[in-house]
N, C-alpha and C positions, 0 to 999 in steps of 0.2 A: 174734646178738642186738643189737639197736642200742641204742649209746650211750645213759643217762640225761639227759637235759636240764637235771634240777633235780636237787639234791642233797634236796630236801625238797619233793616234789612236791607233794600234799598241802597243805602247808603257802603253799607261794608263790602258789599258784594257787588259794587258797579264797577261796570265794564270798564278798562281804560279811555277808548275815545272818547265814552258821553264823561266820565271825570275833567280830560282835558279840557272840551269844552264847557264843561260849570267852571272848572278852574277859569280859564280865559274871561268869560262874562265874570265873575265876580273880583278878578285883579283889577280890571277896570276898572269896576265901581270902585275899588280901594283904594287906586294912584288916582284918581279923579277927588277923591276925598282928601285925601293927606296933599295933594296938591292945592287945593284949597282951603282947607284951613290948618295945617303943619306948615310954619315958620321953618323949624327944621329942615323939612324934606325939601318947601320949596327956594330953601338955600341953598341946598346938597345938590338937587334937580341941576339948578342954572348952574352951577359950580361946574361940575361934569357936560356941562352944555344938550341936555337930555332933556327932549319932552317929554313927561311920564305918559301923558294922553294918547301918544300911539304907538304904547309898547301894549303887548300881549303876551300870552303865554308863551308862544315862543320867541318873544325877543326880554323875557326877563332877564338873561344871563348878560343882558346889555346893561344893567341896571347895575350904579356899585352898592358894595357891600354897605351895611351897618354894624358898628363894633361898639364892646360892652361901655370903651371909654367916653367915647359920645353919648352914650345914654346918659353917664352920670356927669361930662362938662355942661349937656343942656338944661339937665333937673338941677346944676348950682345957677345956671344962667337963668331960665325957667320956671322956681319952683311953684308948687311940688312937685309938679306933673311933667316938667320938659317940654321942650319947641316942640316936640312929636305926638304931646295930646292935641287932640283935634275936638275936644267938644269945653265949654265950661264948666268950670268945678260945679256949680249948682245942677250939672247931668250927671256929676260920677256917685254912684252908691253904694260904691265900696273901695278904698284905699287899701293893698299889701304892700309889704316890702320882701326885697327878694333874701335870699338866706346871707346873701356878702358871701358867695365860696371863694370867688376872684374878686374879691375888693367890699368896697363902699356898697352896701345895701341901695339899691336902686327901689322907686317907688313904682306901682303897677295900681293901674284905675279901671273900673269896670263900668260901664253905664251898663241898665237895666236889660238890652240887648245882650250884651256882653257877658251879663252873669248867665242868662238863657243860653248863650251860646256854650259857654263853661261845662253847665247842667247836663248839655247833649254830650257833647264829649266822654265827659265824666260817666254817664248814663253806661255809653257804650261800652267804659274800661268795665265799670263792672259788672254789668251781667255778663261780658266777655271771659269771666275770672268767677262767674257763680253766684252772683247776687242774683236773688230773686225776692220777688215781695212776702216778707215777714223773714227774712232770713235774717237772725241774730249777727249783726256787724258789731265789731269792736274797734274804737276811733281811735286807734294807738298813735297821735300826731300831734303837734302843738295847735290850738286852736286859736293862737294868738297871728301873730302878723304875719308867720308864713301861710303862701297860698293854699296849700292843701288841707287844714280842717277845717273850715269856715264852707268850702267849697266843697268837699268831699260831703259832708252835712248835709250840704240843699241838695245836692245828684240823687243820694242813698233816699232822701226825701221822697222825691220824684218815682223813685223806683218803688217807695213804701216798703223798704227795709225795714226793721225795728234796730234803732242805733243807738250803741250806747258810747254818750260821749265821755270816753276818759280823758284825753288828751293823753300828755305826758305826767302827771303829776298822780301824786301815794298812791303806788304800785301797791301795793298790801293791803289797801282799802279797796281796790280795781280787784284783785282776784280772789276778795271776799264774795264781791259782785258777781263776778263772772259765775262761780261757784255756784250761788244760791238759783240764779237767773239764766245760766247754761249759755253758750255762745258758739256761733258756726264760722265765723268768717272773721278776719283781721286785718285790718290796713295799716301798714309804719312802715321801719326804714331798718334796714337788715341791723344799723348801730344797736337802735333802739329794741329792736328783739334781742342781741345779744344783755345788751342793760338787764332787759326784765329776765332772760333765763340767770345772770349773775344775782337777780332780786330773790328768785323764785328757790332756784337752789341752794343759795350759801345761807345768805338770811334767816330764810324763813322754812327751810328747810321741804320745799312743795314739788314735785316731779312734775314740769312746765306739759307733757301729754296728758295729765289728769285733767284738762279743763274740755278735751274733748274736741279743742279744734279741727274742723276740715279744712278749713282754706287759710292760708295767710298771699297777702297781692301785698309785696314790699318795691319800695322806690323809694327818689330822692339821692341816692347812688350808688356805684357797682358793688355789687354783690349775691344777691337774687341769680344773676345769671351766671356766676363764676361757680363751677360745679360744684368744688368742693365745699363750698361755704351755705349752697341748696343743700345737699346733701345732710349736714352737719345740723341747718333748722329743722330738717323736715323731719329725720330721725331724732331731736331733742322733742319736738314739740307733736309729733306724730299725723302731720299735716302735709298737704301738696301746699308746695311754695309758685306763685307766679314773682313775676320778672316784668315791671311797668318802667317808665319812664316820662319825665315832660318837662317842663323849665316854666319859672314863673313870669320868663315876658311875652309867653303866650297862651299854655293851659298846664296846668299844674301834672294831668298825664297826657301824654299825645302816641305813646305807643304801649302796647300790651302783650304779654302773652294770651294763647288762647287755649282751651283743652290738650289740642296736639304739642303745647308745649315745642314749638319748631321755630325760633325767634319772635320778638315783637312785632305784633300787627302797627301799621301806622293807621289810626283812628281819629284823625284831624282832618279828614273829607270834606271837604266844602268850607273850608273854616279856615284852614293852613296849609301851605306848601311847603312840600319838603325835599329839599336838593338836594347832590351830594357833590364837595368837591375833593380834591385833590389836597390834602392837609399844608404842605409844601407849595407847591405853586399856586393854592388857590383857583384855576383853573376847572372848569365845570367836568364831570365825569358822566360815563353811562355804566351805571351800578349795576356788575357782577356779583354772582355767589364766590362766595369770597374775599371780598375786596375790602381794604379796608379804606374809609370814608372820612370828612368833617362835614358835620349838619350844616345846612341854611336855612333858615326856615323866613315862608314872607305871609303874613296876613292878608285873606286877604274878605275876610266878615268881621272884621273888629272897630268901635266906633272910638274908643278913649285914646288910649295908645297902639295905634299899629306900626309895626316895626317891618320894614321892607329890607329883604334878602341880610337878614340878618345872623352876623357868626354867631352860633351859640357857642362853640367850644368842644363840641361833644365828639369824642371819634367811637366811630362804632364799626363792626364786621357786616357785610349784607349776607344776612344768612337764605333767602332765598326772593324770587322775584317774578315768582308765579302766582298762580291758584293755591293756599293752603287746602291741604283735606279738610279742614273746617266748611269752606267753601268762601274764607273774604279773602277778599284780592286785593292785590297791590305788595309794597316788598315787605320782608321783616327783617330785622337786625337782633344784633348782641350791644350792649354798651361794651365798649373795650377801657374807656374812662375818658377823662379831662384831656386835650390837649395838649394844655399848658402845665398837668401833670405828666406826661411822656417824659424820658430821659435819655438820654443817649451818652453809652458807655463804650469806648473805641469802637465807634459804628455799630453799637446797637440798639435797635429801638427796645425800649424797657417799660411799660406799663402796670403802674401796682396791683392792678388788676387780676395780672399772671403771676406776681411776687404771692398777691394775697391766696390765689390756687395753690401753689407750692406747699406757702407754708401751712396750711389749713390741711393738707395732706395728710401733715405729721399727727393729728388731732388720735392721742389725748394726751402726749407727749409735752404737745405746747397747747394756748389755748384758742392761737388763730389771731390776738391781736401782735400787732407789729407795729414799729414806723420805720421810715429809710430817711436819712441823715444826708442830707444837699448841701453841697457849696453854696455860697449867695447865685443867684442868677446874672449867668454872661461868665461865669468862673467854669472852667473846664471840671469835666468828674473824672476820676481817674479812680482805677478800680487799686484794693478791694471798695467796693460800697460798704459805708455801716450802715447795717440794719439790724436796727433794736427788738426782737422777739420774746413773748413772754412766754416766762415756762407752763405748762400744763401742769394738770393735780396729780399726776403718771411720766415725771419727764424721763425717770429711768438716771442712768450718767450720763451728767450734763457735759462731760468732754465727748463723748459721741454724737450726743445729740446736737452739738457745735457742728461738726464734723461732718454728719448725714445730714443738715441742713444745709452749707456751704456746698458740698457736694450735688445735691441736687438742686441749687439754684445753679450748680454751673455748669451741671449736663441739658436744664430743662431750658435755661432763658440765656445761655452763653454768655454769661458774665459774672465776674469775681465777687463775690462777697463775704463781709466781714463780719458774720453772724454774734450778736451781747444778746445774751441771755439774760432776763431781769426776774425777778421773783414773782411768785405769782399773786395777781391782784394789781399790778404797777400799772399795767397799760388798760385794765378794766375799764368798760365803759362807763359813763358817768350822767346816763341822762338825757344827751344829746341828739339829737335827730341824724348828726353825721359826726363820723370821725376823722381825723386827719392824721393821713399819713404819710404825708409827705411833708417832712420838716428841713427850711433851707437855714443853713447859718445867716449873719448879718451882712 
């Protein structure tokens, strides 16, 4: 009998009309729910003078937004859970909190539907990315209150993976393991691969491809899909890199690459909707190849906290809006990054994104970490930008290497910068699930 293809065939592969209409039937039941018992919503609802009850899929864009700051004015007004939980805490069976990238860690509640619905999700990213039953997974995530190792755990479960939970902690003791017990597959976060290739090689002295991995599926943020920083894993660690994404106020991944490698499948069918606006006017769009976007995403199978057309923040490229040769349909993206990381340098839009491509270029000159140095926010930027680059184990002369770094941030992204070189080891990762780089003054 040949192998299944899709973990939810069915599902990955449906037609647009019959999607529209499950979408349609199940918003209803969602604006019917959070109408009734979200305090929140049905503040927001009469506020805007809107019946939720007789919108439909095509009248969601009638519907206003939800933003990150209201989540966390209702969870102080609210807690723990916020005006926007709609069930009692004696329903929720599991509490995360979100990472804090833009702010105050927000809380996220699952009732026992909830984690099943997770499960499906989850199911789909990865045998989408190679998981199959008994395939040696390596839980490279924190398992503590961020949503993805706790969660990533029960999915890999389901699939009857064999998973080895390391989380984040004693690397040196994890690829003793890995060693003796052999390992196929890797889930983390491009930070945290770099950490462990600065553990494997300086430290301990270990060539990170000896361990024989074939897959790594990295997320949580850009970098996975910025070429040169694939490129730069897949040849340290001797593995195909996928490129996931998803946010913790609705499923820790909602989009994936697939085999084809040809942008992120969106894999939240039945479960989440996903719009795309106009970053600037906010204004709803019909996504082109090419275009670049800001997510919305509305709930609409969620029983604890669902979150109606809500910004996430995320800007991404629509990289295509057919049929993938895989055969699942619907569109795929790039993550381009944060929003509210974008910059703008006498009229240009600037994204670390393509800072971080640039300098990863130069690899093994430098070593690919970086930050860019920001005025406080609402203070104008005026070029050169500083950005702080660390040197590589090969930088060669570092007054060139100034020079052909400046030079090509200001042929490739059209704008000035002020290339600091720091020694090497300075900017090294430390640990962390994500790193930051984008640092604004006071």
């Amino acid at each position: 009998m040949p192998e299944r293809r899709y973990w939810n065939e069915e599902m990955e592969t449906i037609d647009p009309d019959r999607l529209w209409k499950l979408e349609d039937e199940r918003l209803r039941w969602q604006l019917r729910w959070v109408w009734e018992r979200s305090s929140f919503y049905r503040r927001k609802f009469e506020e805007a003078g809107i019946d939720p009850l007789r919108i439909g899929r095509d009248t969601l864009q009638s519907l206003p937004f939800t933003v990150k700051e209201e989540i966390r004015r209702t969870q102080e007004e609210y807690p723990p859970l916020g005006g926007h939980a709609c069930v009692a805490l004696h329903e929720v069976v599991r509490i995360h909190a979100s990472s804090g990238t833009t702010g105050k860690p927000t809380l996220v509640g699952l009732t026992e539907a909830d984690s099943r619905t997770w499960n499906e999700i989850l199911a789909r990213f990865f045998w989408a990315t190679g998981v199959r039953p008994g395939t040696r997974v390596w839980l490279a995530v924190t398992l503590g209150w961020y949503i993805a190792g706790l969660s990533f755990y029960e999915a890999l479960r389901e699939i009857r993976a064999t998973v080895y939970p390391s989380g984040t902690m004693e690397a040196s003791r994890t690829f003793n393991i890995l060693r003796r017990a052999g390992v196929d597959y890797m889930v983390s976060s491009p930070t945290f691969v770099n950490y462990l290739t600065n553990v494997a090689r300086e430290r301990l002295g270990i060539d990170p491809a000896s361990f024989g991995l074939k897959v790594m599926a990295l997320g949580g943020e850009p970098g996975a899909g910025v070429p040169q920083v694939r490129q730069q894993i897949e040849e340290t660690w001797r593995c195909k890199v996928y490129d996931a994404m998803g946010t913790a106020d609705f499923a820790p991944i909602l989009w994936t690459e697939c085999e084809a490698q040809a942008g992120m499948h969106f894999i939240g069918q039945g479960f989440v909707i996903a719009e795309f606006i106009d970053p600037e006017t906010a204004q709803p769009i019909e996504p082109r190849e090419g275009m670049l976007a800001e997510l919305v995403y509305t709930a609409i199978h969620r029983e604890c906290v669902p979150l109606i057309r809500f910004r996430i923040g995320d800007l991404v490229r629509i990289e295509g809006i057919g049929k993938c040769e895989c055969g699942r349909t619907g569109i795929r993206i790039r993550c381009v990054g944060r929003v509210d990381d974008m910059f703008i340098v006498r009229g240009v839009n600037v994204f670390p994104s393509a800072v971080a491509d640039v300098i990863a270029s130069f690899r093994p000159r430098v070593t690919g970490e970086f930050q860019i140095r920001l005025p406080a926010r609402g203070f104008p930027i005026e070029p050169p930008v500083p950005v702080i680059v660390e040197l590589g184990p090969d930088p060669g002369d570092p007054v060139k290497l100034k020079k052909d770094l400046e030079e090509a941030i200001r042929a490739q992204l059209i704008f000035r910068a002020n290339v600091q070189l720091v020694p090497y080891g300075e900017l090294a990762p430390t640990g962390a699930m994500k790193r930051q780089v984008i640092v604004r003054g006071e």
